[in-house]
KOLLUM-425088 format. One record per residue (C-alpha): residue in three letters; x, y, z. Coordinates in pm, 1 decimal, m for minus. Example, Ala and Ser with C-alpha at 12.3 -4.5 7.8 and 13.67 -1.06 7.14 Angstrom:
- type, c1, c2, c3
- Ala, 1230.0, m450.0, 780.0
- Ser, 1367.0, m106.0, 714.0
***
This chain:
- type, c1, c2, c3
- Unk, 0.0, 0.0, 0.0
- Unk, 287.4, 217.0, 84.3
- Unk, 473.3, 143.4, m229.5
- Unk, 115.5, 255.6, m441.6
- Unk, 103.0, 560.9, m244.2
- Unk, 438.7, 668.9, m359.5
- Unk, 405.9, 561.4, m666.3
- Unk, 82.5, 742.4, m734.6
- Unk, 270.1, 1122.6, m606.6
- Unk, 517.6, 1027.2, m808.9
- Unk, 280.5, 1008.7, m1123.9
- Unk, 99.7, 1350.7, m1031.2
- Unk, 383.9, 1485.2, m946.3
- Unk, 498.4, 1391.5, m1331.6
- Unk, 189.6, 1544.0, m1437.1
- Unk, 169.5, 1870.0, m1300.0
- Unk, 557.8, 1895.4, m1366.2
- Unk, 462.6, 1857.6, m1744.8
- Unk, 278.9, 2167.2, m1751.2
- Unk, 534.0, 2333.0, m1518.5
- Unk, 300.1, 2452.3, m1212.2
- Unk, 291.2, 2345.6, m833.5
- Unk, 23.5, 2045.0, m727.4
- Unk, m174.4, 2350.3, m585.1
- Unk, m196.1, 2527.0, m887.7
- Unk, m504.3, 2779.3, m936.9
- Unk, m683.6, 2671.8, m1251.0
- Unk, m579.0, 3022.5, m1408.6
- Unk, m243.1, 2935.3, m1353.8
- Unk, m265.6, 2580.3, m1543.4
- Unk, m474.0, 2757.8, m1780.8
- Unk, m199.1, 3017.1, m1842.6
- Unk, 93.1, 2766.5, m1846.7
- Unk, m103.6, 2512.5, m2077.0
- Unk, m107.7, 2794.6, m2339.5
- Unk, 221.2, 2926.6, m2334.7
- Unk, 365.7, 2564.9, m2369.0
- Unk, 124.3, 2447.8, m2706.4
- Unk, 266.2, 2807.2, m2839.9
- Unk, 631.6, 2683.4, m2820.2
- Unk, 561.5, 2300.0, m2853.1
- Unk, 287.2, 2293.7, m3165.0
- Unk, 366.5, 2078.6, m3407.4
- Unk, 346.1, 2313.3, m3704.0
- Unk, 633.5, 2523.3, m3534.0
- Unk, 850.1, 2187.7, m3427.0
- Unk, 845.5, 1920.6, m3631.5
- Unk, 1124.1, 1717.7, m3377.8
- Unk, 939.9, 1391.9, m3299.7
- Unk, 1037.7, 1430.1, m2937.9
- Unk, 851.2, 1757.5, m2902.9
- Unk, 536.5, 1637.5, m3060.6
- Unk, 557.2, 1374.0, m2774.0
- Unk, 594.9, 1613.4, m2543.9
- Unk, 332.6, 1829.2, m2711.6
- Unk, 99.4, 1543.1, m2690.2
- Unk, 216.5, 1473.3, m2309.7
- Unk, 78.5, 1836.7, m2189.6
- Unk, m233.5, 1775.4, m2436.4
- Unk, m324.9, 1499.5, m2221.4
- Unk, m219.6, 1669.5, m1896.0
- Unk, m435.9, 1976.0, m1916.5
- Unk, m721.0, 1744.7, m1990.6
- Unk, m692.2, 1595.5, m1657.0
- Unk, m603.2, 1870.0, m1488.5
- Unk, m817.8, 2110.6, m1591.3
- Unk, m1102.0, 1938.3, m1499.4
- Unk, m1161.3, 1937.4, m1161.2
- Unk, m1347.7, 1597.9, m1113.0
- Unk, m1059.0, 1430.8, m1303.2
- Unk, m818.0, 1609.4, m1153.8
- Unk, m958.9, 1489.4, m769.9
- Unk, m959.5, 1188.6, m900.4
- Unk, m566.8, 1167.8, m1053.7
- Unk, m461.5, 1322.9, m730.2
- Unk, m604.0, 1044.8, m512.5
- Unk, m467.1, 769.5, m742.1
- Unk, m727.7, 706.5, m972.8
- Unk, m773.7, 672.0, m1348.6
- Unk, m995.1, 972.4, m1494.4
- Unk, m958.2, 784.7, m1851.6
- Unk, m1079.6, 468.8, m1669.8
- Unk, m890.1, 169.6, m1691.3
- Unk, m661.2, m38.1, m1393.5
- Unk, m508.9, 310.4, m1251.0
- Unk, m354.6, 642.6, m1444.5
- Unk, m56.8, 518.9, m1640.0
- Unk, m106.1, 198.1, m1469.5
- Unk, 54.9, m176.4, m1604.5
- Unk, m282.0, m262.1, m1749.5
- Unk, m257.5, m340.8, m2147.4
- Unk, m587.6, m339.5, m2338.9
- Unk, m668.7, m495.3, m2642.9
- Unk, m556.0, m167.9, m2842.8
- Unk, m191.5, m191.3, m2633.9
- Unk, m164.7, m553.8, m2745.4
- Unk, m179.9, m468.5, m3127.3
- Unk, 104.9, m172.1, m3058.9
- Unk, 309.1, m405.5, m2951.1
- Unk, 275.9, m653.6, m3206.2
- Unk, 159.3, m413.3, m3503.5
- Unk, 318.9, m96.1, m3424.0
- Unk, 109.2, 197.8, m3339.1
- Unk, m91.4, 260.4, m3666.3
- Unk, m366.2, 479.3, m3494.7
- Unk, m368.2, 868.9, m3645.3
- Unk, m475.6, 972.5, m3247.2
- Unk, m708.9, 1245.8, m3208.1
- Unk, m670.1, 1606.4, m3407.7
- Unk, m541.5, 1867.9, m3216.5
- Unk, m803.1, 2126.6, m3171.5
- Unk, m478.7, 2393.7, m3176.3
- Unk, m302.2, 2475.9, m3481.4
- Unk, m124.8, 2703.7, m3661.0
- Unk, m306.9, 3002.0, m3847.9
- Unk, m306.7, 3055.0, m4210.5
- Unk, m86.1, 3302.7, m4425.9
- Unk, m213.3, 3624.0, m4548.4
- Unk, m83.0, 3859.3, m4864.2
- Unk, m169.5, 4216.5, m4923.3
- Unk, m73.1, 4396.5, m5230.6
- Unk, 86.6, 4731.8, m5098.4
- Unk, 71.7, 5009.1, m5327.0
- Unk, 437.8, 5273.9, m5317.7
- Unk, 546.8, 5549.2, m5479.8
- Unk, 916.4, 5569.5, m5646.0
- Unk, 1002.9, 5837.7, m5321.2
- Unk, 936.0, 5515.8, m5110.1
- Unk, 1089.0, 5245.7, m5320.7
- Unk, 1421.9, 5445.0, m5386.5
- Unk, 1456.8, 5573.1, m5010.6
- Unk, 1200.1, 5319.3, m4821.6
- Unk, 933.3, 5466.3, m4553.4
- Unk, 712.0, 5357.9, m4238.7
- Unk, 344.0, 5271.8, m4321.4
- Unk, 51.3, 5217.1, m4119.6
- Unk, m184.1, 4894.7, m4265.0
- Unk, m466.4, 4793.6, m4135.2
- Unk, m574.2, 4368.9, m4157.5
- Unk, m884.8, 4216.5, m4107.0
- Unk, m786.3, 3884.7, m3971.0
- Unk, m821.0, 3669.7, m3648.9
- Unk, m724.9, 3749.2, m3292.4
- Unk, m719.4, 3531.8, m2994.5
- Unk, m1057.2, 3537.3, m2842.5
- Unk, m1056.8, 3766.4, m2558.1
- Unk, m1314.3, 3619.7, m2382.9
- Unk, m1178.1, 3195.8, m2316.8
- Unk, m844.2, 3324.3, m2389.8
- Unk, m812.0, 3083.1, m2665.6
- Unk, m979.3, 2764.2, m2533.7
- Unk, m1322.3, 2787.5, m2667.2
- Unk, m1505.6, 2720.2, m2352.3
- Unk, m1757.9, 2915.9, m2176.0
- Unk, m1627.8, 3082.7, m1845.7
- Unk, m1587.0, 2838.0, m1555.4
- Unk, m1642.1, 2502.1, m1794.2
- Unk, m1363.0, 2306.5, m1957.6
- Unk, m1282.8, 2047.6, m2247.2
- Unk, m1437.3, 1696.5, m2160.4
- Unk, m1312.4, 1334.2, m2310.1
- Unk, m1551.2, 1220.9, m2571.0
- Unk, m1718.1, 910.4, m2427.5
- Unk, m1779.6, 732.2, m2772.3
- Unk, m1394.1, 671.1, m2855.7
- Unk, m1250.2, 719.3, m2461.4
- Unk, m1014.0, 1055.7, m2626.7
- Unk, m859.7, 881.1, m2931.5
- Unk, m1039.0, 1045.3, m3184.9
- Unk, m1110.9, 757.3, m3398.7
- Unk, m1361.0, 418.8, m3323.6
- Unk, m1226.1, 85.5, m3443.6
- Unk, m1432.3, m208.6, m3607.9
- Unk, m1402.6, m525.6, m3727.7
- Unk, m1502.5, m644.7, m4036.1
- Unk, m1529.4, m1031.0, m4155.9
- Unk, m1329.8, m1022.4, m4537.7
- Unk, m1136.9, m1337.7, m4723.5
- Unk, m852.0, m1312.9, m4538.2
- Unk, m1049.7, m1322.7, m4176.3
- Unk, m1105.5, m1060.3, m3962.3
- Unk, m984.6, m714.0, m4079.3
- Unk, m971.7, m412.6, m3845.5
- Unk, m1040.4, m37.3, m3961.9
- Unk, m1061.5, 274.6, m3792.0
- Unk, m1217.6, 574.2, m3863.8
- Unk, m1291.0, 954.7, m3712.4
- Unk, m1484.8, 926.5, m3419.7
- Unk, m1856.9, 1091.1, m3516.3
- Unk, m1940.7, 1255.7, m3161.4
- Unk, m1634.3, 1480.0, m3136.5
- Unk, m1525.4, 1501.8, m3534.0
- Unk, m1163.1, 1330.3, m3507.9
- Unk, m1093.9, 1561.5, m3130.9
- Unk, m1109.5, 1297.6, m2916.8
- Unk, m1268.8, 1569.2, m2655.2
- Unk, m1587.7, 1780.2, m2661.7
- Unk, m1681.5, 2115.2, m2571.0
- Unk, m2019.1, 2117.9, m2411.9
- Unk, m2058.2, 2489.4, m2322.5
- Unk, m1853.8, 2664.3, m2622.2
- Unk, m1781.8, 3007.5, m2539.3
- Unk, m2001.7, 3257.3, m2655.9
- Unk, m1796.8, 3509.2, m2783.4
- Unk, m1591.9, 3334.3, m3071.8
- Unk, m1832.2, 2989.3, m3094.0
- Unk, m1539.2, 2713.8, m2932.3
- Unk, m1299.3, 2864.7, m3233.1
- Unk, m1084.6, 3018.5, m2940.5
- Unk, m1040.9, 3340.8, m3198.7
- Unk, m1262.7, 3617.6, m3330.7
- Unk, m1242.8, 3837.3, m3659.6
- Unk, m1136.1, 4189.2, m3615.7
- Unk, m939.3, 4501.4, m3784.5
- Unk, m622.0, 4630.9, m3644.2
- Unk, m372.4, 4840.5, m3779.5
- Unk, 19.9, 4738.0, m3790.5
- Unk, 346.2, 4943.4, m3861.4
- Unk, 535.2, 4860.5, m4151.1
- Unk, 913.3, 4912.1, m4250.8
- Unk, 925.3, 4915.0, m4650.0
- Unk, 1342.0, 4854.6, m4694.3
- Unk, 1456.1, 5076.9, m4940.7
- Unk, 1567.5, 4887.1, m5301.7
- Unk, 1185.6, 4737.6, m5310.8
- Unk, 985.4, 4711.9, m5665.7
- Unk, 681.6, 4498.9, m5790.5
- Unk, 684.3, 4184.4, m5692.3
- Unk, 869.5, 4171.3, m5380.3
- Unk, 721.1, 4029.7, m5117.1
- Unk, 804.4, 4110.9, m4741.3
- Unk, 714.3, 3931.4, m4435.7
- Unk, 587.4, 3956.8, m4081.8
- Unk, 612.5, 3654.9, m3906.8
- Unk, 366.2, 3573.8, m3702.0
- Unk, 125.4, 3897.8, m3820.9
- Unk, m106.9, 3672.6, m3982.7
- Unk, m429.8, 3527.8, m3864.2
- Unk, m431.6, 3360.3, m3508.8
- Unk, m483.8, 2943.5, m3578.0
- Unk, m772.2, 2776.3, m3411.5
- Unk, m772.9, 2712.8, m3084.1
- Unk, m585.2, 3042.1, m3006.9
- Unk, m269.1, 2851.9, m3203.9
- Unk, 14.2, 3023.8, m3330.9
- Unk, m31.0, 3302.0, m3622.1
- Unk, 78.3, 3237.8, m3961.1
- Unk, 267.0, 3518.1, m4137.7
- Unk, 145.6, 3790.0, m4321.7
- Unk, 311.3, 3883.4, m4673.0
- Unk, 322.9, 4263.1, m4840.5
- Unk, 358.8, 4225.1, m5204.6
- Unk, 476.8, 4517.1, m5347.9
- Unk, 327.0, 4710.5, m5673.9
- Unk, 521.5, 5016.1, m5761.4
- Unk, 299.2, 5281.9, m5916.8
- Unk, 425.1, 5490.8, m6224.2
- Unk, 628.8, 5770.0, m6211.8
- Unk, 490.0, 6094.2, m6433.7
- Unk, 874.9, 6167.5, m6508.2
- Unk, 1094.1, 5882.3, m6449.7
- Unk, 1106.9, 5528.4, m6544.0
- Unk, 1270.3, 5247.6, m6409.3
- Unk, 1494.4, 5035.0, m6535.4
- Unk, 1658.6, 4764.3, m6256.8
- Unk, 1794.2, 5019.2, m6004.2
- Unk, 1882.2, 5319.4, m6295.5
- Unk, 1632.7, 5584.4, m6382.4
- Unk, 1581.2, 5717.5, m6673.5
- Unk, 1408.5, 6042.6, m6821.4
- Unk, 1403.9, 6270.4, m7138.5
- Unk, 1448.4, 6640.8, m7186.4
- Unk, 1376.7, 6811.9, m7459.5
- Unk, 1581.5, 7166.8, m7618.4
- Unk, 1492.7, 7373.5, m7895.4
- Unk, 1748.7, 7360.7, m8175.4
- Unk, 1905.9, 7673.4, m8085.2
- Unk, 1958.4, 7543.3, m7723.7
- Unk, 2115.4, 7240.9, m7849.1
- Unk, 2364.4, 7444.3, m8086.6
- Unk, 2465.5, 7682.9, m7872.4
- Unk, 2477.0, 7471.5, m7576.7
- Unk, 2304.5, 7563.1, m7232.9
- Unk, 2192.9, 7462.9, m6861.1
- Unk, 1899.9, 7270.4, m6757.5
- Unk, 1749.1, 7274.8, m6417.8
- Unk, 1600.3, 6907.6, m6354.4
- Unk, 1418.6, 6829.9, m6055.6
- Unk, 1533.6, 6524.4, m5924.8
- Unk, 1451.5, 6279.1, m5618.0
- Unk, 1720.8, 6414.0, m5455.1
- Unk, 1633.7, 6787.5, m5562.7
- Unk, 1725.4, 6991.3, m5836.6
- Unk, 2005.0, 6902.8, m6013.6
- Unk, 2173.1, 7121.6, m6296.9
- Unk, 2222.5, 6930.0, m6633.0
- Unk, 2470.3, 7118.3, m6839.1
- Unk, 2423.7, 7068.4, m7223.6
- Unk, 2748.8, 7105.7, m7416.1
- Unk, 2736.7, 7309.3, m7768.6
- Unk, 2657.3, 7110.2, m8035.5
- Unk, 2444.1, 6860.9, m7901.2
- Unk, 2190.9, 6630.8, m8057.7
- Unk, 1946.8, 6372.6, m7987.4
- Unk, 1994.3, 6048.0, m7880.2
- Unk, 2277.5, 6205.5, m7618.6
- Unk, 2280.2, 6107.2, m7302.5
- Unk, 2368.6, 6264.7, m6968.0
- Unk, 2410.7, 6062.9, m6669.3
- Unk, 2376.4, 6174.6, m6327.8
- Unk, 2590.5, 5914.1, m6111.9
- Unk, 2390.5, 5767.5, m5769.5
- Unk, 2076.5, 5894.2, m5800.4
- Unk, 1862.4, 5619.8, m5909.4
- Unk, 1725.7, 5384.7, m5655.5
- Unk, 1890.1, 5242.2, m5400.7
- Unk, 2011.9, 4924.5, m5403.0
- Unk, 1799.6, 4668.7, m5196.9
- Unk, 2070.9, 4440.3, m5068.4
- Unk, 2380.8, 4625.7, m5123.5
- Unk, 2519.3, 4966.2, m5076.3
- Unk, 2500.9, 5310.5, m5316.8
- Unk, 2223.7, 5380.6, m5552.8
- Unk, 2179.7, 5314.6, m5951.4
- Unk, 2204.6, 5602.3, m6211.2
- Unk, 1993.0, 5852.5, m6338.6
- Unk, 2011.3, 5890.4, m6719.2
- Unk, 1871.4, 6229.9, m6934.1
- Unk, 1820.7, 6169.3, m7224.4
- Unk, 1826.0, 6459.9, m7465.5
- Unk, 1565.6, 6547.0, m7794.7
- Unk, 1628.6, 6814.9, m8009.4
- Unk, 1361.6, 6977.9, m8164.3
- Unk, 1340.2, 7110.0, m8496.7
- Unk, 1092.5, 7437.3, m8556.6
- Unk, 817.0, 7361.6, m8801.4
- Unk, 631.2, 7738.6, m8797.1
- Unk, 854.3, 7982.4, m8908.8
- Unk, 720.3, 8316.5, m8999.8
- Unk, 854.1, 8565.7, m9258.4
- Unk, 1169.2, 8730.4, m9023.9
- Unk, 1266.7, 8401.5, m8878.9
- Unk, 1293.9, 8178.3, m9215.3
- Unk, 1522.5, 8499.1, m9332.5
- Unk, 1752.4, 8478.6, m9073.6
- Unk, 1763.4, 8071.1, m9105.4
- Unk, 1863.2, 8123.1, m9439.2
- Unk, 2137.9, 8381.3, m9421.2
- Unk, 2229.1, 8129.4, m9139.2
- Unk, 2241.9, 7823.9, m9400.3
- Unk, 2416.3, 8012.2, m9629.5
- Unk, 2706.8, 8143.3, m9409.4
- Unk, 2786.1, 7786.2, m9346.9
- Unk, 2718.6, 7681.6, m9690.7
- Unk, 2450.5, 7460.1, m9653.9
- Unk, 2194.1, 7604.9, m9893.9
- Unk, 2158.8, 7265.2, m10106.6
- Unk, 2353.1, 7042.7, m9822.0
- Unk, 2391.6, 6655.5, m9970.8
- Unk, 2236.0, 6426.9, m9698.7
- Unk, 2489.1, 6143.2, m9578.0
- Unk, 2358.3, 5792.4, m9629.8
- Unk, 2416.9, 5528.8, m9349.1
- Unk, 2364.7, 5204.7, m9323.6
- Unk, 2443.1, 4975.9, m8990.2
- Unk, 2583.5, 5277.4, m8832.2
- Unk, 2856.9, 5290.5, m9128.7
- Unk, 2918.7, 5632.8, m9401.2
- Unk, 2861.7, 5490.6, m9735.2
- Unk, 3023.2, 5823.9, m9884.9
- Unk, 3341.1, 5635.4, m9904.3
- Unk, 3208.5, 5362.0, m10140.7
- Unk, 3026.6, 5592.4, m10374.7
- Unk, 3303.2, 5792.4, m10425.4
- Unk, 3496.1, 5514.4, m10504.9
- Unk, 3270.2, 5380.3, m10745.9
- Unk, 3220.1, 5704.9, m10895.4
- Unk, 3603.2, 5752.3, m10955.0
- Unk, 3628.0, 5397.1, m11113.8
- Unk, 3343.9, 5467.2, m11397.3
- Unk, 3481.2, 5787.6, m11491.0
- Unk, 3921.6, 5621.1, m11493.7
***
């Protein structure tokens, strides 16, 4: 009798040590220490078989232990599952075939798990994507219900073992076939698979342990970004049933169009356009950058297709130092409306540099072809 006495303390001593609180623990506190350790041991987040185990060790626990028949009855010895003792040496038939078989039974779902990824297409600027900025969002997702703090039941009422399959989440039968007797299993009807049942489901959030609401978040947009990145929050997504752990929530990003730039990788480009004169005679353009103004000066003489290239200040690169380039390109254009006084002046103008009947050049892959007609020329008249 002595020796089952101690060996009983030593089992609830076992048990309340696997949810880490005293053997005169206030129900808030197992309540509280239950949670915090299916946050760190939930499958989803730790796939090490010997954390499931133990994940499955305060499962079982807290199901005792919360309830405070079962839990009078563990602490004076007995066996709230039924059965020859708590843990006892008893093996029924479903122990036999685990030892001879292996342990093919899926065991109840867990009512916790983790909470689903969300994406959100974030709209920025080019100010934003070159230099990156703070943003406020706001999500409409799930939230750990307030109310059961994540458990689902009503206030003062707890999880209870399904009676139908005894917690395992499935019921086994036997079926006559060719071969003999065949065993199947299959999710237990009563409690859907949970091997437990929630008789008085809170009324706030329905037994889900979370409710839907809006919040708003602070976000850090990393300079360098353009469409099609994605950033993520871990663990900003919804809240998984049972008050489980939150998935992640992903920004996608979708740059919006400049009016004066456009990208190009991390360079930006841009075109300016000068009268003929301007070009000729050369001048200074004032060209309001994202960095400010910045003066472009136009050398005499120039034409389109040039290109001017201001040197780190395009966007910044997103995972290494210094910034692309900015590149202005240059169009000349050519008056069409000349009046009387104007068309005089162009002339005297043509004709001081003797270009009155000028004789166009004719290129071909970038290549003067005066060469070869001259040379052709001078061979028909030798």
């Amino acid at each position: 009798m002595h020796v089952a006495i101690l060996s009983v303390r030593s089992v609830a001593s076992d048990l309340y040590a696997v949810l880490g609180v005293a053997q005169d623990a206030t129900p808030e506190e197992i309540k509280r220490s239950y949670r915090k350790l299916v946050r760190e041991l939930h499958p989803d987040l730790n796939p090490d078989p010997e954390v499931q185990d133990r994940f499955k060790q305060v499962t079982a626990a807290y199901e005792v232990l919360s309830d405070a028949e079962k839990r009078q009855m563990y602490d004076l010895g007995g066996d709230p599952r039924g059965g020859n003792g708590f843990g006892g040496g008893g093996m029924g038939f479903g122990h036999i075939m685990d030892a001879f078989f292996g342990n093919s039974s899926r065991g109840p779902r867990p009512r916790v798990s983790r909470g689903k990824d969300a994406l959100i297409r974030l709209q920025v600027d080019l100010v934003e994507a070159t230099f990156g900025s703070t943003r406020e969002i706001t999500v409409d997702t799930a939230v750990v219900c307030d109310e059961c703090e994540g458990l689902g039941t009503a206030a003062g009422t707890t999880v209870i073992m399904c009676t139908m399959c005894q917690g395992r989440g499935e019921v086994q039968s036997v079926q006559r076939s060719f071969l003999g007797q065949v065993m199947t299993s299959r999710p237990c009807v009563q409690c859907q698979g949970y091997g437990s049942l929630i008789p008085h489901p809170c009324q706030e959030c329905g037994a889900e342990g979370r409710v839907r609401t809006r919040r708003t978040i602070t976000v850090k947009i990393p300079p360098g970004v353009s469409t099609g990145i994605r950033i993520q929050l871990t663990g900003e997504g919804e809240v998984g049933p049972g008050g489980g752990p939150s998935g992640d929530l992903y920004l996608e990003i979708v740059e919006k169009a400049h009016e004066v730039f456009s990208r190009e990788g991390d360079d930006l480009h841009c075109t300016i356009t000068l009268p003929m004169t301007a070009a000729a005679l050369g001048t200074t353009v004032e060209l309001e950058t994202l960095d400010g103004v910045e003066n472009i000066d136009v050398r005499p003489g120039t034409h389109s297709g040039q290109t001017a290239t201001l040197r780190q200040k395009g966007v910044t690169h997103l995972r290494n130092s210094g910034r692309g380039d900015l590149h202005v390109h240059i169009e000349v254009v050519t008056p069409t409306k000349l009046d009387a006084r104007q068309e005089e002046l162009l002339r005297e103008f043509a004709a001081l540099r003797g270009e009155e009947r000028p004789l166009a050049t004719v290129q071909a892959n970038g290549a003067s072809q005066s060469g070869l007609f001259s040379r052709l020329r001078d061979a028909f008249k030798s």
